[in-house]
C-alpha positions in Angstrom: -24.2 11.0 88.3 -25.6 12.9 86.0 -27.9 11.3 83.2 -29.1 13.1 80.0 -31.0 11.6 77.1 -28.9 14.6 74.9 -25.5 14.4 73.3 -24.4 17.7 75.5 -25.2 18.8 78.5 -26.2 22.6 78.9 -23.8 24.5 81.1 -21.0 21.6 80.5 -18.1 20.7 78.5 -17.1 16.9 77.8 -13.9 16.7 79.1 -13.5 12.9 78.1 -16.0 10.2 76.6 -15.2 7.2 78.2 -17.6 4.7 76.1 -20.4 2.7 76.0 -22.1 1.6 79.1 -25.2 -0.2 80.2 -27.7 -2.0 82.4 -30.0 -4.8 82.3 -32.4 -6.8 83.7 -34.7 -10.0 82.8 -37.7 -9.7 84.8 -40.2 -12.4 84.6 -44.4 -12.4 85.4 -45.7 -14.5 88.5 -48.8 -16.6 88.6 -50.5 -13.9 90.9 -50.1 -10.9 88.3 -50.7 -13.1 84.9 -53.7 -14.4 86.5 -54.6 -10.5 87.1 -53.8 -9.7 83.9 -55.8 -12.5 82.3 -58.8 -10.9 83.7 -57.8 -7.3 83.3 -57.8 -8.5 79.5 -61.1 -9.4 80.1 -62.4 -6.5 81.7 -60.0 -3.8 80.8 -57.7 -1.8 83.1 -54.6 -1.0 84.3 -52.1 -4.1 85.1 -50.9 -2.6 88.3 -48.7 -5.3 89.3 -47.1 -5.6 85.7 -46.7 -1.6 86.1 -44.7 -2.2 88.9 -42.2 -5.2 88.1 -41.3 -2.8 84.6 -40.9 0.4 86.9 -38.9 -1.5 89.2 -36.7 -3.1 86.1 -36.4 0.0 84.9 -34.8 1.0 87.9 -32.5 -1.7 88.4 -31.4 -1.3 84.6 -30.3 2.5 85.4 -28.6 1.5 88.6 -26.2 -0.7 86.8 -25.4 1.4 83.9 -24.8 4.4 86.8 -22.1 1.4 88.5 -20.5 0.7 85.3 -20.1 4.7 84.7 -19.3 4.8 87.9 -16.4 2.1 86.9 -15.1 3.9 84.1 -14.8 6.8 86.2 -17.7 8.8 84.9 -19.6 11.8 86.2 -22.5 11.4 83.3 -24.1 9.6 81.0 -25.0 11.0 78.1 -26.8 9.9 74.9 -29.2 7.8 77.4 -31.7 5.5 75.9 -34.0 2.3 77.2 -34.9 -0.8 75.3 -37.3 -3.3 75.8 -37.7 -7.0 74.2 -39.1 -10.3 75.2 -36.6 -13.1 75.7 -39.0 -16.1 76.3 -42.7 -16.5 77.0 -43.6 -14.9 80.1 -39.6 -12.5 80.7 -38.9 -9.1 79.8 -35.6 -7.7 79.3 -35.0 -4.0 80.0 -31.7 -2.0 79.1 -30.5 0.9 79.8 -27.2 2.0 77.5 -25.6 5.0 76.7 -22.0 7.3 76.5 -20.1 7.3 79.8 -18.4 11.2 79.6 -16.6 13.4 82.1 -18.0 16.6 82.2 -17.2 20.0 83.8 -18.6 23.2 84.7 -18.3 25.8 82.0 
């Protein structure tokens, strides 16, 4: 699956735009890493452990966009964008959304 955050892809024609697609994921902070972070803010520093849920997240997002492109019988995603917004105190949600296309060699 290819994934571009452009509206073409070089080398490529869009055969077919199948729609919109996307991924999410609501990831929510531990006591471990928001006590970490409460002294981090004290201190100053990296929030490793935050670093990793959101890479993680971001991860997971793209994975289920690639499955619903997958679905739609994709072979890209173009247009590709991510989003972040808190949902309650304490959860993040991450998405990943863009065009589901077929694309071919030129």
């Amino acid at each position: 699956m290819m994934i571009v955050t452009t509206e073409q892809v070089a080398g490529y024609d869009i055969k077919e735009v199948l729609g919109y697609v996307k991924g999410s994921t609501i990831q929510t902070k531990h006591i471990g890493r928001d006590i970490t972070a409460g002294l981090k803010g004290i201190v100053g520093g990296e929030i490793k452990g935050y670093n990793e849920m959101m890479t993680e997240a971001r991860k997971l997002a793209v994975h289920r966009m690639v499955k619903e492109a997958e679905e739609k019988g994709a072979n890209a995603v173009i247009g590709m964008r991510m989003q972040t917004s808190t949902v309650m105190a304490n959860a993040a949600e991450i998405i990943a959304y863009g065009t589901a296309v077929v694309i071919e060699k030129k």
